[in-house]
Phi, psi and omega in degrees: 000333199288318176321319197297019179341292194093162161288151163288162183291172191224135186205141202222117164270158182243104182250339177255159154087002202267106174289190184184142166211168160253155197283137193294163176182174196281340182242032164243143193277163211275143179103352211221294168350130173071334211246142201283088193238141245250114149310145201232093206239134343311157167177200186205145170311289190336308179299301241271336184274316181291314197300324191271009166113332217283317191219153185274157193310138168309297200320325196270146176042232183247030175330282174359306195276353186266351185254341166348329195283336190279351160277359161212056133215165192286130207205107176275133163251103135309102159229166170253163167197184175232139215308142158294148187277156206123161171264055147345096165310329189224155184223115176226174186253127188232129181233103209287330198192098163252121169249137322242295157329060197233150187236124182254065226256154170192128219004063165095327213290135131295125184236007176176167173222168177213153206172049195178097183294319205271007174216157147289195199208151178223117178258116142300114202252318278263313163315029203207343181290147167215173219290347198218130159074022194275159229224132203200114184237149160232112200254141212193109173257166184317132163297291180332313172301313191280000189278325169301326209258310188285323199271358146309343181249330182255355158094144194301175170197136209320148179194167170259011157205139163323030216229120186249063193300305192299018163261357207207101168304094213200161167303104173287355174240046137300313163321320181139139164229186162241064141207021184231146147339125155271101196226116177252129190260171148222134166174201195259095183278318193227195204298150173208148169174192190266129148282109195235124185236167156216159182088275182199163174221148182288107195276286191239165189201131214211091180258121170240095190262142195237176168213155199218035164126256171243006164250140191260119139234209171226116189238109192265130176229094168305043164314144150255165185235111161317171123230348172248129201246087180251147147343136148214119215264144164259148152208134199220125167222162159181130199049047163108323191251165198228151171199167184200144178225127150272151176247098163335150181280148221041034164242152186268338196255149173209144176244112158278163174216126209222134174229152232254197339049099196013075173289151166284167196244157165281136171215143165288174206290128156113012202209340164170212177240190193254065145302138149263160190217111193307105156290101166246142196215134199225157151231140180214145197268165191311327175304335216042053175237146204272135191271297166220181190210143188228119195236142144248162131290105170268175181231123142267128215193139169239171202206141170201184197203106169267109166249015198300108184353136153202188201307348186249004179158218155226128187279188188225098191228151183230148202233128174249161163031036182073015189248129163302152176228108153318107180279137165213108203278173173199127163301127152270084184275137160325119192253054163177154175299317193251071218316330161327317166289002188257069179300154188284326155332292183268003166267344153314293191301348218240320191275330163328283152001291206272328181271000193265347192247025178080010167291147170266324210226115179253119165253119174287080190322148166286012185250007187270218160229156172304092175320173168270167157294359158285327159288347195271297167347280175325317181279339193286311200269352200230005193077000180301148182252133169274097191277165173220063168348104157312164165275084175219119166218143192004055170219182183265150178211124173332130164246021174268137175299140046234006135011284184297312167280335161301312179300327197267293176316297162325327173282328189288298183299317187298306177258006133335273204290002179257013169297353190239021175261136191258353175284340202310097183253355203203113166241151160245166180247018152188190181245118119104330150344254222311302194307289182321319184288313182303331214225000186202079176030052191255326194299328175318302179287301198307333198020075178089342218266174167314112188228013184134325201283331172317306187310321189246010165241348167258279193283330207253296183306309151013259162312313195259355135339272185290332185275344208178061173292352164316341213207142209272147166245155164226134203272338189192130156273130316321136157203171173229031157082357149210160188282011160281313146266147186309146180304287180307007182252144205313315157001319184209118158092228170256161189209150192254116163295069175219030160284323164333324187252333201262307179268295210256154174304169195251019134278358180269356179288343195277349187272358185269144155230070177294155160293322179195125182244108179263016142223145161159130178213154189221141189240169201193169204265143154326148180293143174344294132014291158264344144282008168264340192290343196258015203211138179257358209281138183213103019247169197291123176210152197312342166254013175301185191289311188228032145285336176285311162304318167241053143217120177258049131254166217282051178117040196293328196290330206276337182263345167285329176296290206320307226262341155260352160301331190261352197235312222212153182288155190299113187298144168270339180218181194270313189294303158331293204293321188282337192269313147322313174276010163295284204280341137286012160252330182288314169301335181281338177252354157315279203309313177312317180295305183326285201320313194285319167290349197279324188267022175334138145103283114011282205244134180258341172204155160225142180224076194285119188311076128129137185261313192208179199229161192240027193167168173277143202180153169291116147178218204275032196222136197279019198188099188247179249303315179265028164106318280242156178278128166265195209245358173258019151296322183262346184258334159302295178319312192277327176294332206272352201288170217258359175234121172218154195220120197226126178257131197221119159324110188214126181045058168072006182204204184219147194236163177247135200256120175258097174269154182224095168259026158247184198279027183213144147357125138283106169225154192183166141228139176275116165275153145260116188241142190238137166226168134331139179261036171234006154115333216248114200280131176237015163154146159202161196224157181242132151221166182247113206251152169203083177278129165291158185319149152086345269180137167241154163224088142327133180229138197286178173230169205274163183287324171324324183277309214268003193257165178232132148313289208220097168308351194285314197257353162252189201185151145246114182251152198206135187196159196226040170119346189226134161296305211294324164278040179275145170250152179239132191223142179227104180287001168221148169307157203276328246238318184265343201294172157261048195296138168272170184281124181314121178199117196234175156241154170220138177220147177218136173226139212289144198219132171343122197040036195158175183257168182249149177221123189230145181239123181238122190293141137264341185240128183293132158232114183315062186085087167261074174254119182280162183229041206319336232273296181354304214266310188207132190288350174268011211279138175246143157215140181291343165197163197220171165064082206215090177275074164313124177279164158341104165114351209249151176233153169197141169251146188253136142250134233230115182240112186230173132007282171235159187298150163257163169355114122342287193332280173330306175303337173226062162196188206264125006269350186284313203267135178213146177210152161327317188254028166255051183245000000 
């Protein structure tokens, strides 16, 4: 056998010739049934039915409810191709993502089924090729039946929507959330092609890097797969050093082991820099010719999660390279329904975003997918740090096979290939289960049957125990780290905020002194822009029709009137009303963000609901469905920023809190000032801040300042040198202040891709935001929520296509502030 080499190896992807047609039934529309219309791989039945014409885009008005039939039928993909040339020992079909119900014939032949969007799949074809023309089908029966058919045999289980995601290992809110479409897709999602190996192949490479002071190492775990049982070598370098293992004949396995000598360290952003270090890993036969080969990029870094008891509790604080780290997080959801449109392009653009607003963290929510490697890439080069949901959300979810095993594979496959990613710091093991069972009535409904907790205190810790001890598991969002304690209490572990949005005023965040809050959000409608392109309703009103259509959450319209009902005057129009719940969703989570960092060191994080949108839609994100920044995207940058100054209720008055997450000293001094909102000074103060790295300091403020002569009528300002950090204190609501009528000069002049627009106060004007978006959908601005005393000026720089209106730029609706009534 050791002669029997074969070509090296080869790999062809099949990407081309491919159709699709659905299989007929009574709820496919006439035209569509049968009949072979040309395809797109990776891709999903959705595109490939908009690109030929067949169904209007889902996205737009109520497209949607009308497509509801393609989730329950049955749909085949089709191409030929030809055997690769070579004496290949071995020829397999490696199918990287198939969603998800799928059957895999090559010529008539059945060569495998599936039935896990979430795992890959490897076929031995080799007998079955013949030099030409061979036939390669794949069939994807309804997500629906089967998932319908397992929760008909293991009896339902608890959920927030009539939908039976938790039956099917699949993208869970392809079913629908409430802030997503309901589109349950199929097709060939990710890369398919031919493998053709002889001898042996490398099946997985498992790098698990630590860091011991100023020693780095890699402790490398090969397997293999045979087809010849010879002698073999592993070799593995990296940064300089080489290590090698034989793998003896009938063994599959090698541990290398290779150490680095005071490596630069991996840091997350704001905290250092990202060197990486090329890892190439060869197999080679006694001969020394290479057989396969595996290469990555690494970080070296070490990561914990400090919970260790204290007077207020347990904390939840995560540690890179022995340094705490303020996480300041933003939740990640797929940002399309339809991952094929989710280009390394846009996902550049979307991690652009995310680091322009000072995020340190992306948590990949659980109702999603397992990200690509580009995403991950992306986080590893740019410092983002990665929490990494399992795929579970808020539902009871079976623990009967096929269930169980389908999970343990998947799990398995997942934290393999992300071991070698240094953003990666977290996996969790679900969204919200552990919470749902305790608080919303599932032990009732479940009466015993199975719902999830083996997976996530057993089968889940397990796996990544063994596969990828480097890295902290946490059993669930929210936990407080023991089943002893309420899932949900701030006090301890982690903690999810949403009474705030489902009940309470956004002033109730000030009643938590939570440890780490890794949800909470508040929502607000898509930029203008993106609601006319995805909407026809004329005229546009927060109920018009298909404004009703896309906000799917649950009283979504009536909590948004609460939440302007409790701050700000009363809309007059549909342009009011979209530039207010803009403007209360940015302020409500400002305040949150302020708040919860102000308590630094007590509270470790915040990961706040929703960074993007996967459509267009009302909800909680701060960039929505068409990329586009909404204003709490600018009111994020600014909470998230690494110097912050917050004026806060402390002890019966209120102090000004200087928080510092960067690495040197704050020392400044700060004023305070209390005025009028005509301008007019009624005390002021100096303090002297002198913050250590890392770090918060309240400084109480004197009663002259925290008391107001007329609350209808003051204001507090507080700034240590930089306008752009200024805090603001209001003794009243904007619905209540005594605002003079908004009266500025404006001038606009033309700028490097764009125009400049400078606003000079005659007047305080209030949260001053432009909406360039109004004029031309491609139009950008660099900031919004820009409050000015009297006398004070700021410039927008305004980037569109073409130049736009003066006029329009600086008047209602585009140019807009609270006091322009």
């Amino acid at each position: 056998m050791s002669d029997a080499r074969g070509a090296g190896p080869h790999r062809q992807a099949l990407h081309d010739g491919w159709t699709l047609r659905a299989v007929p039934g009574p709820q496919v529309p006439a035209g569509i049934g049968g009949r072979a219309t040309p395809a797109t791989v990776p891709g999903c039945v959705h595109t490939d039915l908009l690109a030929a014409g067949l169904i209007p885009d889902p996205y737009l008005d109520d497209n949607e409810t009308a497509l509801a039939w393609i989730g329950r039928t049955d749909w085949v993909y089709e191409t030929s191709f030809d055997r690769p040339a070579g004496a290949h020992q071995r020829l397999d079909l490696v199918c990287a993502g198939l969603d998800t119900v799928a059957t895999v014939t090559v010529n008539g032949v059945e060569v495998g089924r599936t039935e896990n969007m979430h795992r890959g799949h490897r076929f031995d074809v080799t007998s079955l090729l013949r030099a030409e023309a061979n036939t390669l089908a794949v069939r994807f029966d309804s997500a629906y039946r089967y998932a319908e058919a397992h929760r008909d045999r293991l009896g339902d289980r608890p959920s927030p929507y009539p939908e039976p995601f938790q039956f099917i290992r699949k993208m869970a809110c392809n079913f629908g959330w409430d802030w997503g479409p309901t589109l349950v897709t199929a097709g060939i999602w990710q890369e398919i092609g031919l493998h053709g190996w002889s001898v042996a192949r490398l099946a997985t490479v498992r790098p698990l890097v630590t860091v011991d002071g100023d020693h780095g190492r890699v402790e490398l775990h090969a397997r293999l797969e045979r087809v010849a049982d010879v002698p073999l070598t592993v070799r593995a370098t990296v940064a300089g050093q080489a290590a090698a293992a034989t793998i003896p004949t009938g063994e599959l396995s090698a541990v290398l082991t290779l150490a680095v000598d005071r490596p630069e360290l991996w840091w997350p952003r704001g905290y250092g820099a990202q060197p990486r270090y090329e890892l190439a890993v060869t197999l080679h036969d006694s001969r020394g010719h290479t057989l396969d080969s595996w290469d990555r990029r690494i970080g070296f870094r070490s990561v914990r999660v400090d919970t260790t008891p204290d007077s207020y509790g347990a904390p939840f604080a995560l540690h890179v390279n022995e340094m705490p780290i303020f996480v300041r997080g933003v939740n990640w959801i797929p940002d399309d329904v339809f991952p094929n449109r989710v280009t390394a392009d846009r996902l550049a653009r979307r991690f652009d975003q995310a680091v322009a607003a000072n995020v340190n963290l992306l948590r990949v929510w659980g109702g999603g997918r397992y990200e690509s490697a580009d995403f991950y890439d992306l986080a590893d080069e740019r410092g983002l740090l990665v929490q990494q949901d399992f795929l579970f959300a808020c539902a009871a979810y079976p623990e009967e096979e096929p269930f169980v095993a389908e999970v343990a594979a998947e799990a398995t496959e997942q934290v393999t290939r992300l071991a070698s990613h240094p953003s990666l710091v977290l996996w969790t093991g679900n969204n919200e289960n552990i919470w749902g069972w305790h608080d919303w009535n599932w032990q009732r409904l479940l009466a015993g049957r199975s719902w999830g907790r083996g997976y996530y205190l057993e089968l889940l810790p397990r796996v990544v125990a063994e596969l990828d001890p480097t890295r902290p598991y946490w059993p669930g969002s929210p936990y407080s780290g023991s089943e002893q304690v309420h899932p949900n209490d701030p006090a301890y572990g982690t903690t999810h905020i949403w009474d705030v949005w489902n009940t309470d005023d956004y002033s109730k965040y000030r009643e938590y002194l939570p440890r780490f809050v890794a949800e909470f959000g508040y929502q607000a409608p898509p930029a203008y822009a993106t609601l006319r392109r995805a909407l026809s309703d004329e005229p546009l009103a927060h109920d018009s029709p298909g404004m009703a259509h896309h906000q799917k959450a649950a009283d979504g319209d009536r909590k948004l009137r609460r939440g302007l009902d409790a701050h700000l005057p009363e809309p007059r129009d549909f342009d009011d009303w979209h530039y207010l719940t803009q403007l209360n969703q940015a302020r409500a989570i400002q305040l949150g963000v302020e708040h919860f960092r102000s308590h630094r060191g007590r509270c470790m994080g915040t990961i706040v609901w929703q960074l993007n949108d996967c459509w267009p839609v009302t909800s909680w994100a701060a960039i929505d469905g068409d990329g586009r920044r909404k204003p709490l995207w600018y009111a994020l940058r600014r909470a998230y920023a690494d110097r912050l100054l917050t004026v806060a209720p402390r002890d019966g008055g209120l102090a000004l809190v200087a928080v510092n997450d960067g690495g040197r000293p704050w020392r400044a001094s700060a004023t305070v000032t209390r005025l009028t909102v005509t301008g007019e000074p009624r005390a002021k103060a100096t303090l002297e801040l002198d913050v250590p790295a890392y770090s918060s300091v309240p400084l109480p403020l004197p009663t002259e300042l925290a008391r107001p002569d007329d609350a209808r009528g003051e204001l507090l300002v507080a700034e240590a040198g930089d306008p752009t950090g200024r805090a603001l204190w209001f003794f009243a609501e904007d619905r209540d202040l005594r605002w003079p009528v908004a009266a500025f000069d404006a001038t606009v002049e033309p700028a490097r891709g764009g125009q400049r627009v400078r606003v000079t106060a005659r007047t305080i004007l209030r949260d001053l935001t432009l909406y360039p978006d109004r004029l031309d959908p491609s139009a950008e601005v660099d900031e919004a929520l820009v409050t000015l005393l009297p006398g004070e000026s700021t410039t927008f720089t305004v980037h569109a296509g073409t130049p736009l209106d003066p006029t329009a730029l600086t008047t209602r609706p585009v140019l807009r502030c609270v006091n322009d009534r």
